[in-house]
DSSP file (Angstrom, degrees, kcal/mol; ACC not computed):
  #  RESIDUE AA STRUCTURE BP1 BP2  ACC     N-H-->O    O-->H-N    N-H-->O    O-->H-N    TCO  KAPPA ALPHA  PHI   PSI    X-CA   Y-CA   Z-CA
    1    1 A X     >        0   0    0      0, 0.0     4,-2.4     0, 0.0    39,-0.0   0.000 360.0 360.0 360.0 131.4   17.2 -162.2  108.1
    2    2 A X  H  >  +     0   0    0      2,-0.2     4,-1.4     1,-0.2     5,-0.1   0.940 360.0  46.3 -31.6 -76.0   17.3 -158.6  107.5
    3    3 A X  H >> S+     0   0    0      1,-0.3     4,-1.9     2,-0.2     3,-1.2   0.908 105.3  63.3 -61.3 -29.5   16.4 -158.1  104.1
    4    4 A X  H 3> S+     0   0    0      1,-0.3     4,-1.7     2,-0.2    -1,-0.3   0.948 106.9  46.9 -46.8 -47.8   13.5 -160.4  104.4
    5    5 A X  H 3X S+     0   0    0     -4,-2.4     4,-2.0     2,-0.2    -1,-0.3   0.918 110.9  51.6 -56.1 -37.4   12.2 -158.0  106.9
    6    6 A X  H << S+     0   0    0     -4,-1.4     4,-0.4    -3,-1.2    -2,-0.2   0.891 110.4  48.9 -44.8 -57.6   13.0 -155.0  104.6
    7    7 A X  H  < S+     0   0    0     -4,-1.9    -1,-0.3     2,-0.2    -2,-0.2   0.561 106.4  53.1 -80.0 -11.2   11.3 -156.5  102.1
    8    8 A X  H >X S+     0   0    0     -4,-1.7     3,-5.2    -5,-0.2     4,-0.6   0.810 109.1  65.6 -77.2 -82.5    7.9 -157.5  104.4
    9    9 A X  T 3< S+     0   0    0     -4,-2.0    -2,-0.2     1,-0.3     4,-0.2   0.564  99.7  35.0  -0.7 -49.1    8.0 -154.1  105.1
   10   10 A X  T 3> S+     0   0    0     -4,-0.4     4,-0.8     2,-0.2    -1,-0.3   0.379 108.7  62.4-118.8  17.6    7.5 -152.4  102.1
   11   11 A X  H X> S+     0   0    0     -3,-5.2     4,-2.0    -5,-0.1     3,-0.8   0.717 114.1  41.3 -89.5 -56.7    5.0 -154.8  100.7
   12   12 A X  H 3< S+     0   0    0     -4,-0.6    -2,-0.2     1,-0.2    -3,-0.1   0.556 121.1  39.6 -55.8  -1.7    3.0 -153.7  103.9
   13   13 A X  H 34 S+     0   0    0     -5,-0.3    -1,-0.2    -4,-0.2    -3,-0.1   0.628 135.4  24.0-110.9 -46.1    3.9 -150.0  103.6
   14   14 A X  H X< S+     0   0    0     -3,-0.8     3,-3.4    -4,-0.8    -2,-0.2   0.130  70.9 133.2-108.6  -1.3    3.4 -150.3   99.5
   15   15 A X  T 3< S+     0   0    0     -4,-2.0     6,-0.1     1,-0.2    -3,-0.1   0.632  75.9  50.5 -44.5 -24.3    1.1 -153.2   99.1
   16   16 A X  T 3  S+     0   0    0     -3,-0.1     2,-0.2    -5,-0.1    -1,-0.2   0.241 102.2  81.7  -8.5 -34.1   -1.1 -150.8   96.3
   17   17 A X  S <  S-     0   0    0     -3,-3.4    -3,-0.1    -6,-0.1     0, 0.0  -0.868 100.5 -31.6-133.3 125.9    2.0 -150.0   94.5
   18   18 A X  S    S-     0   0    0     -2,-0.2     2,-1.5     1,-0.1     3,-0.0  -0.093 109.6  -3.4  79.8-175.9    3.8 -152.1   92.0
   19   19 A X  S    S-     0   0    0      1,-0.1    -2,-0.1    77,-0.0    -1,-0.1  -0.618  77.0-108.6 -97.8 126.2    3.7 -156.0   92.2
   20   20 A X        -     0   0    0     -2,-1.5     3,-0.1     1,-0.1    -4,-0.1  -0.163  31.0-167.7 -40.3 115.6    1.9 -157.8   95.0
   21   21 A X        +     0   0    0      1,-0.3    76,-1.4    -6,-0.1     2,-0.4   0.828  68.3  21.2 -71.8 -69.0    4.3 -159.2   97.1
   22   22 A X  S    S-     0   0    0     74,-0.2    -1,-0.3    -7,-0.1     2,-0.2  -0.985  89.9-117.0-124.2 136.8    2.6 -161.5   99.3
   23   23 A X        -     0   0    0     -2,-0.4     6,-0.2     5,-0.2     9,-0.1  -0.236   8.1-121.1 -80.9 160.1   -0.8 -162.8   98.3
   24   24 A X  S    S+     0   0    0     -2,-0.2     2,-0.2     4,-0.1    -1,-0.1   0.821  84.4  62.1  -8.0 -75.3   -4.4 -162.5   99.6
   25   25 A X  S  > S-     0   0    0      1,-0.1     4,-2.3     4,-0.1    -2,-0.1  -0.464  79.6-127.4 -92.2 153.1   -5.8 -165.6  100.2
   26   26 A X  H  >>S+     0   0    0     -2,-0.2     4,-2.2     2,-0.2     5,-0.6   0.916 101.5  60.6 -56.8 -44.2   -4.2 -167.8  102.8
   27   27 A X  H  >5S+     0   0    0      1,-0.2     4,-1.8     2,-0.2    -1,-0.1   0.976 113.3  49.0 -60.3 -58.0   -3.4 -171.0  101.7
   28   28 A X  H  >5S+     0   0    0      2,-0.2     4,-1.1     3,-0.2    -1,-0.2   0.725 107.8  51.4  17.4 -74.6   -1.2 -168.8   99.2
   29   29 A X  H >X5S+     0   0    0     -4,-2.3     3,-4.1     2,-0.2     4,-0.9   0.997 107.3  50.9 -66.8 -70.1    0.3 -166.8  101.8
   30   30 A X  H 3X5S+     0   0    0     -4,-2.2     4,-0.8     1,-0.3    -2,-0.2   0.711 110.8  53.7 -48.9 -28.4    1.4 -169.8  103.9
   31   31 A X  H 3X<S+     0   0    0     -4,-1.8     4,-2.2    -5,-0.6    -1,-0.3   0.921 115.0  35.1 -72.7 -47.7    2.9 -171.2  100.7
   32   32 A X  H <X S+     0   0    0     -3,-4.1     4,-1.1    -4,-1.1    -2,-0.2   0.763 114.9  54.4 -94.2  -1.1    5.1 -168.1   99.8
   33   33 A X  H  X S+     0   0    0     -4,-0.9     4,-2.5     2,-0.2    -1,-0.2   0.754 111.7  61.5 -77.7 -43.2    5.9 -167.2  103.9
   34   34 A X  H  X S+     0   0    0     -4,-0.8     4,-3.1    -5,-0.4     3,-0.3   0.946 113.1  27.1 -25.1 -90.0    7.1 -171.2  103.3
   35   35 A X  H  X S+     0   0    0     -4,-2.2     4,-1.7     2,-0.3    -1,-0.2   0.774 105.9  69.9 -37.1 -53.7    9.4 -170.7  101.1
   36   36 A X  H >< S+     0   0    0     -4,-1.1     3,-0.6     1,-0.3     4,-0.4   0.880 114.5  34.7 -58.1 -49.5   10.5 -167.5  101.7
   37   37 A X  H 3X S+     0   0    0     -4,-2.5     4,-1.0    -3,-0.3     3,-0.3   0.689 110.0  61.0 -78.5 -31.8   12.1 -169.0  105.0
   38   38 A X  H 3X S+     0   0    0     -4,-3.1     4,-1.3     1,-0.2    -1,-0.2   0.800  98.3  63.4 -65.0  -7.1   13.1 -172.8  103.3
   39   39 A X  H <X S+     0   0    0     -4,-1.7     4,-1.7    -3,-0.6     3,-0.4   0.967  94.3  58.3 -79.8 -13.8   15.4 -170.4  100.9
   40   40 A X  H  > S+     0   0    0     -4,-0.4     4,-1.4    -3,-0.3     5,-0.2   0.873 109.4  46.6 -60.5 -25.3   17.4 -169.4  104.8
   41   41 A X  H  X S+     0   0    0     -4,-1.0     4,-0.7     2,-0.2    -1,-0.2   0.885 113.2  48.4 -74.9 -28.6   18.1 -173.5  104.8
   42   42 A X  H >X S+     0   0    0     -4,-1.3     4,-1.6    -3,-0.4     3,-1.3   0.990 110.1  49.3 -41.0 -82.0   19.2 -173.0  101.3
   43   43 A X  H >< S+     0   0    0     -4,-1.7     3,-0.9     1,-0.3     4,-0.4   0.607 114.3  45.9  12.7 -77.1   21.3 -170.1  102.2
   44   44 A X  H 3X S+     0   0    0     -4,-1.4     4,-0.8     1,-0.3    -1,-0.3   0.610 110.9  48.1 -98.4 -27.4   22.9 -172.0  105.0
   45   45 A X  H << S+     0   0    0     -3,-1.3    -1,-0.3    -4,-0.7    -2,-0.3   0.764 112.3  50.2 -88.4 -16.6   23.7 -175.5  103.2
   46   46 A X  T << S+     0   0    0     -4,-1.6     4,-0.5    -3,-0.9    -2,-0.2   0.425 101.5  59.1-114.1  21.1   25.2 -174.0  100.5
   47   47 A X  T >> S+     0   0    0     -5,-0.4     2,-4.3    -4,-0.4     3,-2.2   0.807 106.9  54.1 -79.8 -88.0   27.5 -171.7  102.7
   48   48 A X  T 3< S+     0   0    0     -4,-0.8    -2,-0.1     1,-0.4    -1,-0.1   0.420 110.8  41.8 -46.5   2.7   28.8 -174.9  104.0
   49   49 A X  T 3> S+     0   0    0     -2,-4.3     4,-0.6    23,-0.1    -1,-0.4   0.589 128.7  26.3-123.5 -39.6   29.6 -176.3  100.6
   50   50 A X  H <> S+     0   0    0     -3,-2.2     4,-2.1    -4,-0.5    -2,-0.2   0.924 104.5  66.2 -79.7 -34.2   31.1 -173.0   99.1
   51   51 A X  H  X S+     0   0    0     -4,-0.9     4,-1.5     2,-0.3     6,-0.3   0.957 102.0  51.8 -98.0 -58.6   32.4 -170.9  101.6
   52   52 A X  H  4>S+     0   0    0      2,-0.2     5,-2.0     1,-0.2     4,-0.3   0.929 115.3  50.2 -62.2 -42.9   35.6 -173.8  102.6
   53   53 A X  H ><5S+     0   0    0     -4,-0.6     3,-2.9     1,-0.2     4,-0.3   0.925 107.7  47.3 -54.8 -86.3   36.3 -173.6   98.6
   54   54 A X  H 3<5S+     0   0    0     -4,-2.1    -1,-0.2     1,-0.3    -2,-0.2   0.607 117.8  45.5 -46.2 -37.4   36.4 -170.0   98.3
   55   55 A X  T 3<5S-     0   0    0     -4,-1.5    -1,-0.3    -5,-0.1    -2,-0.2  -0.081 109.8-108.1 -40.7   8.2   38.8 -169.8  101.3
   56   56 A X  T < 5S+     0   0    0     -3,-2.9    -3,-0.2    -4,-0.3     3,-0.2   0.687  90.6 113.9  74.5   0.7   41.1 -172.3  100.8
   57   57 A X    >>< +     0   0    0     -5,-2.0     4,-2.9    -6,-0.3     3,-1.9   0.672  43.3  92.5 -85.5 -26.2   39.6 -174.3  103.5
   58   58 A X  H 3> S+     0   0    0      1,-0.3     4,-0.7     2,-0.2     8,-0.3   0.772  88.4  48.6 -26.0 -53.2   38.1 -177.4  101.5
   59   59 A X  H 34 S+     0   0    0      1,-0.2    -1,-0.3     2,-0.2     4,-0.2   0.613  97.7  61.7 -83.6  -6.6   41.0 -179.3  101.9
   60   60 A X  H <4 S+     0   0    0     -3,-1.9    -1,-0.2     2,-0.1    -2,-0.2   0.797 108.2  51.9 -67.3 -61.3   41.6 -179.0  105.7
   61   61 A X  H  < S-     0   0    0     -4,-2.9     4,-0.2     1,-0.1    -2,-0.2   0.798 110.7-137.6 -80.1  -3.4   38.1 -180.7  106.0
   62   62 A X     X  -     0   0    0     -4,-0.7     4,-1.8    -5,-0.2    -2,-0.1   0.148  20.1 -68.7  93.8 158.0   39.1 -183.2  103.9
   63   63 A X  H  > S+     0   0    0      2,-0.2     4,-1.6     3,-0.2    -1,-0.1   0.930 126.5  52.8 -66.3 -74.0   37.4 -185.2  100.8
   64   64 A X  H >4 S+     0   0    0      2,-0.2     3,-1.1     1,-0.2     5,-0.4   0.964 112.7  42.1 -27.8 -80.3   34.8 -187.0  102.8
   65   65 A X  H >> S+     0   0    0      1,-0.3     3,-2.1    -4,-0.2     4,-0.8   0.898 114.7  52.3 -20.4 -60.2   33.3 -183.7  104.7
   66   66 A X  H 3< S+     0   0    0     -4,-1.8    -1,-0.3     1,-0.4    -2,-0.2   0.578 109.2  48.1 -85.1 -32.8   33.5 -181.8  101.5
   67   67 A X  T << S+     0   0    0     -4,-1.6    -1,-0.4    -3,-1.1    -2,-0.2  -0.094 113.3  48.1 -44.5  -3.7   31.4 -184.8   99.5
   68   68 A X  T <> S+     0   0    0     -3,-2.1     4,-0.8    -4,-0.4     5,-0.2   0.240 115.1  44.1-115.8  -6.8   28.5 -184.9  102.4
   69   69 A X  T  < S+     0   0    0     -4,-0.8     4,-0.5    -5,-0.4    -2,-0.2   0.733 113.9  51.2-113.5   7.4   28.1 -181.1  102.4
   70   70 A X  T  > S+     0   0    0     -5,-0.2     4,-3.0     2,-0.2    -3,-0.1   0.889 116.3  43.4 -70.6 -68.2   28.2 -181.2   98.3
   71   71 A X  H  > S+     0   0    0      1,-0.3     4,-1.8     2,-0.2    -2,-0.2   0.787 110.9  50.5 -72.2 -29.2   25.4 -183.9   98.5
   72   72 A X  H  X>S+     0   0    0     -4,-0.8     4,-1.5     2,-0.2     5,-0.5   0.970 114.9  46.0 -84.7 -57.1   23.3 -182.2  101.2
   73   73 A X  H >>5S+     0   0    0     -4,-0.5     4,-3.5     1,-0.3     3,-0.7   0.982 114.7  50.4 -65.6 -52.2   23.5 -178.8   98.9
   74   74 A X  H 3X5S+     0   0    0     -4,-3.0     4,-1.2     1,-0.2    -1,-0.3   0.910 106.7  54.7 -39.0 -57.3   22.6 -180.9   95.8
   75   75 A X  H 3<5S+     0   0    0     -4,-1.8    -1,-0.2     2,-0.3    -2,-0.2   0.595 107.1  46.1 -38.0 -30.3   20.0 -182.2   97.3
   76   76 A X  H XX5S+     0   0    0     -4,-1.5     4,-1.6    -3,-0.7     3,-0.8   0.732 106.7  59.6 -77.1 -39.3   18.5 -179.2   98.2
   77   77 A X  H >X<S+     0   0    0     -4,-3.5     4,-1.1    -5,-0.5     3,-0.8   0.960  95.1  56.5 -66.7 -40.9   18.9 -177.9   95.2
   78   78 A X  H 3< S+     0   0    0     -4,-1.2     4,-0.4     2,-0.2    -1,-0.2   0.399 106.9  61.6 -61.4  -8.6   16.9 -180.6   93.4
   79   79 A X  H <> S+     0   0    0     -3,-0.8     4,-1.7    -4,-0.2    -1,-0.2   0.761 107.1  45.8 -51.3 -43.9   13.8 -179.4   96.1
   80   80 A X  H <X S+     0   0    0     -4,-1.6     4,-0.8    -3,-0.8    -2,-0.2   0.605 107.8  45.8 -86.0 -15.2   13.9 -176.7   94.8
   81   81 A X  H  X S+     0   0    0     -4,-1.1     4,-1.8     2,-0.3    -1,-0.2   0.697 106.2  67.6 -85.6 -24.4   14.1 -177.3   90.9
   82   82 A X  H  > S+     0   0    0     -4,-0.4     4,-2.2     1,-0.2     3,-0.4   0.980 102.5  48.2 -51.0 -70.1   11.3 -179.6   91.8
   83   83 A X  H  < S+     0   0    0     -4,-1.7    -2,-0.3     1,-0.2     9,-0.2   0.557 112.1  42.6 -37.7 -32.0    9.7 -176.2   92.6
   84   84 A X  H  < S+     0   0    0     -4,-0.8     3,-0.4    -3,-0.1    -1,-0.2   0.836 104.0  66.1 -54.8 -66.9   10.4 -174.5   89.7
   85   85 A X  H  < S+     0   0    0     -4,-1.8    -2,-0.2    -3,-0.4    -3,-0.1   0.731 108.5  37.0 -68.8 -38.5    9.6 -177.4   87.5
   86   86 A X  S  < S+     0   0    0     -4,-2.2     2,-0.4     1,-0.2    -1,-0.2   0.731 127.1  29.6 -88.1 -19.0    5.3 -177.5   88.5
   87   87 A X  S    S-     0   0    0     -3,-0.4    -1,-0.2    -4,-0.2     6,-0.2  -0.991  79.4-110.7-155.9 157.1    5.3 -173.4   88.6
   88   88 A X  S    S+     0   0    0     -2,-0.4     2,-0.3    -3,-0.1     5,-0.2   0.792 101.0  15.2 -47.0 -50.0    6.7 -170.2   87.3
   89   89 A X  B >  S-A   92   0A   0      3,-2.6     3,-2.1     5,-0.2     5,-0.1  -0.829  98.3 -80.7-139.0-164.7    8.0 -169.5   90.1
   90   90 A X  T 3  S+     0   0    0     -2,-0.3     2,-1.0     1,-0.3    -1,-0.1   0.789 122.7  23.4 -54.9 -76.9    9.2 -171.0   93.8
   91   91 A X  T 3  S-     0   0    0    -59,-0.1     2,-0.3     3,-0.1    -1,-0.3  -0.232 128.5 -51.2-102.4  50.3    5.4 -170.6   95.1
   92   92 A X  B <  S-A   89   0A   0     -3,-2.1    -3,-2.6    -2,-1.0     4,-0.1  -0.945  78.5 -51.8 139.8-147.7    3.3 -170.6   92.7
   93   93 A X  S    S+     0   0    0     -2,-0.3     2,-0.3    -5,-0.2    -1,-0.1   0.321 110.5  72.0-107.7  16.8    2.6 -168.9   89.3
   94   94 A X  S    S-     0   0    0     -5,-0.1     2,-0.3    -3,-0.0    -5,-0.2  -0.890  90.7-112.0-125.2 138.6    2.9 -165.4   90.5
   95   95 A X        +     0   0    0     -2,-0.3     2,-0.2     1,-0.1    -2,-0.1  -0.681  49.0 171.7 -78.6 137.4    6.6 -163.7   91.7
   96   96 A X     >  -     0   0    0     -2,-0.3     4,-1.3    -4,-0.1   -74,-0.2  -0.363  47.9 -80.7-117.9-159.7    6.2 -163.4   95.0
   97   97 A X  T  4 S+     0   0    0    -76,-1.4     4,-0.3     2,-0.2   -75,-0.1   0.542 124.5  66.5 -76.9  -8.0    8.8 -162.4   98.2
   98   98 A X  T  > S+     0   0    0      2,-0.2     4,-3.0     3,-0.1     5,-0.3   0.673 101.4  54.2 -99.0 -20.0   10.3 -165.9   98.3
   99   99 A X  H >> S+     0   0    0      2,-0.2     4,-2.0     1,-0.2     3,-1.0   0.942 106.1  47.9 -35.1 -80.6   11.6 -164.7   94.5
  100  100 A X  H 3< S+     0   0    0     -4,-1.3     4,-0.3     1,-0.4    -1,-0.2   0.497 121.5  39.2 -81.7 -35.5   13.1 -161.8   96.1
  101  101 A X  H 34 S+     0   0    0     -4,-0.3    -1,-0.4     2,-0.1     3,-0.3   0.959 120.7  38.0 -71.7 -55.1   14.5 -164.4   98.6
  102  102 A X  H XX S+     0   0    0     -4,-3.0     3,-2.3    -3,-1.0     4,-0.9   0.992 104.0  75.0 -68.2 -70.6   15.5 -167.5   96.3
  103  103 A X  H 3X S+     0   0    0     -4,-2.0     4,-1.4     1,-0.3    -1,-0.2   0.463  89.1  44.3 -23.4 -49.7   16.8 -165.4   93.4
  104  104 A X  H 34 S+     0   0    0     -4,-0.3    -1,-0.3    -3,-0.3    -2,-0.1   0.218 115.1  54.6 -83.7   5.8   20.5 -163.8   94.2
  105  105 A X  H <> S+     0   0    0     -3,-2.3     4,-1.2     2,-0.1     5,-0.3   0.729 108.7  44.4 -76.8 -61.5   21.5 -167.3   95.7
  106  106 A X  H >X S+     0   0    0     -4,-0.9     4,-3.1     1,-0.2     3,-0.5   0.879 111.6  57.5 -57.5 -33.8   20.6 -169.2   92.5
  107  107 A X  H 3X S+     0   0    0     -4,-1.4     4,-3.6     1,-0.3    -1,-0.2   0.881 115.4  33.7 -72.7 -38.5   22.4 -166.3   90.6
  108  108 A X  H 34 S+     0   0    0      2,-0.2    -1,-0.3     1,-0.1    -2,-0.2   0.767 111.3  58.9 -96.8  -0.5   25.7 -166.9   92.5
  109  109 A X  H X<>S+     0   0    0     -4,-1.2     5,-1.8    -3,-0.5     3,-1.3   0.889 110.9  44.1 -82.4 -69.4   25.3 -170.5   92.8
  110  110 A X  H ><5S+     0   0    0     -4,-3.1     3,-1.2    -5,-0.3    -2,-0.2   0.896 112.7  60.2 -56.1 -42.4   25.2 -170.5   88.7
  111  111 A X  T 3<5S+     0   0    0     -4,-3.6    37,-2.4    -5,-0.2    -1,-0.2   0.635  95.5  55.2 -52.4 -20.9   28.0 -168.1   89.0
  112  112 A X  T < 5S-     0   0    0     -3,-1.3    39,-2.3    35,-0.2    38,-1.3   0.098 131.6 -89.3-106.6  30.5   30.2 -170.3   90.8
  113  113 A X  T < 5 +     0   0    0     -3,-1.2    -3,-0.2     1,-0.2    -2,-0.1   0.456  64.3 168.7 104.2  15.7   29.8 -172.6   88.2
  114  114 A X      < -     0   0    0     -5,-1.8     2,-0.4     1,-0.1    38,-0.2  -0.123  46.2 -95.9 -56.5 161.1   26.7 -174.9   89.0
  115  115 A X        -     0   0    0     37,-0.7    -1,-0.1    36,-0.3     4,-0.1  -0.811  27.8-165.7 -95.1 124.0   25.6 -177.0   86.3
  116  116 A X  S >  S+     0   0    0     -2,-0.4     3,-1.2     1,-0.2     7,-0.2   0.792  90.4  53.1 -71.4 -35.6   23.0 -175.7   84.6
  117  117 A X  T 3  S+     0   0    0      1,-0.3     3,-0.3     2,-0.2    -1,-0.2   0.663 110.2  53.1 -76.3 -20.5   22.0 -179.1   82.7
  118  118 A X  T 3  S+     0   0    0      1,-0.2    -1,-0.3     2,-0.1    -2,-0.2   0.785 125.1  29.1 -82.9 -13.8   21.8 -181.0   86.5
  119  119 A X  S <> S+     0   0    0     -3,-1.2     4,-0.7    -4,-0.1     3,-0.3  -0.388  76.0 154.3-158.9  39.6   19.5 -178.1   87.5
  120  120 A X  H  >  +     0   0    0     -3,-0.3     4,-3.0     1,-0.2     5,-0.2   0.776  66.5  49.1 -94.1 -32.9   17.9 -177.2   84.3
  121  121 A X  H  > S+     0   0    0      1,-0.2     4,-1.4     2,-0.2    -1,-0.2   0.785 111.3  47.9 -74.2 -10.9   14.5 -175.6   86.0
  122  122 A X  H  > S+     0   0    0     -3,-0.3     4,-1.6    -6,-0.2    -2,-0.2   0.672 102.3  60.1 -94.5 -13.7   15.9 -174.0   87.9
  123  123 A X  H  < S+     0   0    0     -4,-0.7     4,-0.4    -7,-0.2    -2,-0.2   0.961 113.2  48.4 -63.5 -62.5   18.3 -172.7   84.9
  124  124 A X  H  X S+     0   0    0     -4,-3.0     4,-3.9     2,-0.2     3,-0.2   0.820 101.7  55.5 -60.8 -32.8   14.9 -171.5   83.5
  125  125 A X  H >< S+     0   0    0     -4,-1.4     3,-3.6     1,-0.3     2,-0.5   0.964 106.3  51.5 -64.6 -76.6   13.6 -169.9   86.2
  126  126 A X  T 3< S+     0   0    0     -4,-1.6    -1,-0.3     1,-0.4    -2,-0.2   0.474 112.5  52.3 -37.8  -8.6   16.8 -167.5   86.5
  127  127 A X  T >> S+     0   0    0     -2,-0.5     4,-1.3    -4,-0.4     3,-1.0   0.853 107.2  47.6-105.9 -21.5   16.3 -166.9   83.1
  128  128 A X  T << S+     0   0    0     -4,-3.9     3,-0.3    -3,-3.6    -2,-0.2   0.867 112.3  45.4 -62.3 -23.3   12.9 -165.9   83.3
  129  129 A X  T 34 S+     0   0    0     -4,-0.4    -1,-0.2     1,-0.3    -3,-0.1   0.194  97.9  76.3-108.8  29.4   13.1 -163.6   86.1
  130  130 A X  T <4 S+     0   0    0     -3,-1.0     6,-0.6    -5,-0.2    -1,-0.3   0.777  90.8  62.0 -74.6 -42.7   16.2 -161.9   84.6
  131  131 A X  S  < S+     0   0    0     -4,-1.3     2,-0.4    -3,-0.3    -2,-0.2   0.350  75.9 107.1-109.2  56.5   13.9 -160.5   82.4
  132  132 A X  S >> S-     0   0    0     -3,-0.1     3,-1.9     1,-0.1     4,-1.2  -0.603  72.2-122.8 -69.4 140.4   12.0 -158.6   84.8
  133  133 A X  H 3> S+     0   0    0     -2,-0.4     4,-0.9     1,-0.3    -1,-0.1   0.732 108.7  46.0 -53.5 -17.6   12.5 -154.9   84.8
  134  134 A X  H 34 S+     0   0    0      2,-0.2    -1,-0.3     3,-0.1     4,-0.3   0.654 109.0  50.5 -99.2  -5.8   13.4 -154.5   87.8
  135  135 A X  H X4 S+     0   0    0     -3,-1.9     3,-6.5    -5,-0.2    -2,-0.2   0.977 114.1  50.2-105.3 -77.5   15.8 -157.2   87.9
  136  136 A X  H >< S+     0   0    0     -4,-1.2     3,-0.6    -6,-0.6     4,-0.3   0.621 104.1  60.5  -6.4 -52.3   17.4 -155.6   84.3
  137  137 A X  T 3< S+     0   0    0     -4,-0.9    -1,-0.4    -5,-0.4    -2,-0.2   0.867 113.5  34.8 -64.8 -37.2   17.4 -152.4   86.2
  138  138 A X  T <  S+     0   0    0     -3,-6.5    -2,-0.2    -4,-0.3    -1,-0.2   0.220 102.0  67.2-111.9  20.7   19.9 -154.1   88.9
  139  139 A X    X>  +     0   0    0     -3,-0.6     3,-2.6     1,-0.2     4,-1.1   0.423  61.6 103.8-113.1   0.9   22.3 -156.6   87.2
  140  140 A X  G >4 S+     0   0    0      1,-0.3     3,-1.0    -4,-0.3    -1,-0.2   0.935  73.8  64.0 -64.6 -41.9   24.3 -154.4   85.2
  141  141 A X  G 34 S+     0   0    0      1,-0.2    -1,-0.3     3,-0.0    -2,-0.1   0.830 100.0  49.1 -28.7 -43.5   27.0 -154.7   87.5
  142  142 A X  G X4 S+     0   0    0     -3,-2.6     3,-1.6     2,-0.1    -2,-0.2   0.595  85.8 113.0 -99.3 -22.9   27.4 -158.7   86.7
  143  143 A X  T << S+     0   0    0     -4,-1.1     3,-0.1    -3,-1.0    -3,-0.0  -0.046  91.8  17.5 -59.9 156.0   27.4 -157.7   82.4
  144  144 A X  T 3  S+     0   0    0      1,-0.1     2,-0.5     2,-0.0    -1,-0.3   0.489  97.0 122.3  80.3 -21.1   30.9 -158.7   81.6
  145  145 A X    <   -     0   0    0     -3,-1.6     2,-0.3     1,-0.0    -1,-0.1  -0.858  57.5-133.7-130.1 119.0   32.0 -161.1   84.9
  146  146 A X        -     0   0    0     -2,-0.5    -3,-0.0     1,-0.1   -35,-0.0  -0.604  24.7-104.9 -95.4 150.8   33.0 -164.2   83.9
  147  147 A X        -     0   0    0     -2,-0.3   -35,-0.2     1,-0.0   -36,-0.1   0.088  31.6-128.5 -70.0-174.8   31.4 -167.3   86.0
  148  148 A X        -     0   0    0    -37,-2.4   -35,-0.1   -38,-0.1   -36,-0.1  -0.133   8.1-135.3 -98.1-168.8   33.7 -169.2   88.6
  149  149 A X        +     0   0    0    -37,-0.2   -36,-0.2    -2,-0.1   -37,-0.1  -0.395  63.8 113.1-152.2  74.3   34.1 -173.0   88.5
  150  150 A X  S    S+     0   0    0    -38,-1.3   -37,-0.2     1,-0.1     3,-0.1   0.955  83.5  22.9-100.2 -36.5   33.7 -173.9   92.2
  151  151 A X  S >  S+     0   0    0    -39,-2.3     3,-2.0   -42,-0.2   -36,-0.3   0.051  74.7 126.5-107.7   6.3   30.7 -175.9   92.7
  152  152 A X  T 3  S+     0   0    0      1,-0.4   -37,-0.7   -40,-0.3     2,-0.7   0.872  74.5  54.5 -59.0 -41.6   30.2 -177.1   89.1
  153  153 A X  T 3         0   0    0      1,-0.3    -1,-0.4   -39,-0.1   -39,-0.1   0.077 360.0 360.0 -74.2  33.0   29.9 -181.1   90.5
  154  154 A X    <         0   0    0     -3,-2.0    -1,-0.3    -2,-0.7    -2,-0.1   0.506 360.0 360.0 -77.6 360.0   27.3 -180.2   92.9
């Protein structure tokens, strides 16, 4: 994925500067490199549960389909609230680059209407790392934009 690269990029170009991106020690690293790549399986199970709803497609695959690729995205999602739920954030107590991965999925996920109360660490986490400054700095678009209700049963 692109931006993932962008974003290795300028922690190796900036690593000095700002907050440490990927950490030090290994066991660490392997942990937030981890992540940073399970959020592309995220990414890609919950295209297959949204995408036929936002297109009009749902019902063309029919009830069944559309209920195994609901439970597979639920399920992933409860991996990841698992995560949440032991640490501040997805790999550990420090924000790392699997933030910078995980975050703007959870954000549009909650925007299309997930239930916050099925998914309630993961509820917290988006709220903590809304208020980062830099986060604050980039959301101002969204003020104002009322949420969807596509995915709420997931």
């Amino acid at each position: 994925n692109e931006s993932i690269g962008i974003c290795l990029y300028l922690e190796h170009e900036f690593k000095n500067q700002g907050t440490q991106l990927l950490p030090d020690d290994g066991k660490s690293y392997a942990t937030v490199i981890q992540r940073t790549m399970e959020a592309e399986n995220l990414h890609k199970i919950s295209v297959q549960a949204i995408i036929p709803y936002l297109y009009g497609k749902a019902d063309k695959l029919g009830v069944e389909e559309m209920s195994s690729r609901k439970k597979a995205f639920g399920d992933e999602l409860l991996i990841w609230d698992g995560y949440v739920a032991r640490h501040q954030y997805v790999a550990g107590d420090n924000f790392t680059i699997a933030d910078i991965a995980l975050f703007p999925m959870l954000v549009f996920y909650f925007r299309m209407g997930l239930y916050e109360s099925k998914y309630p660490n993961l509820k917290t986490y988006i709220d903590r790392i809304m208020k980062r400054d830099s986060v604050q700095k980039t959301i101002s678009h969204l003020e104002g934009l009322e949420p969807q209700n596509v995915i709420g049963d997931v």
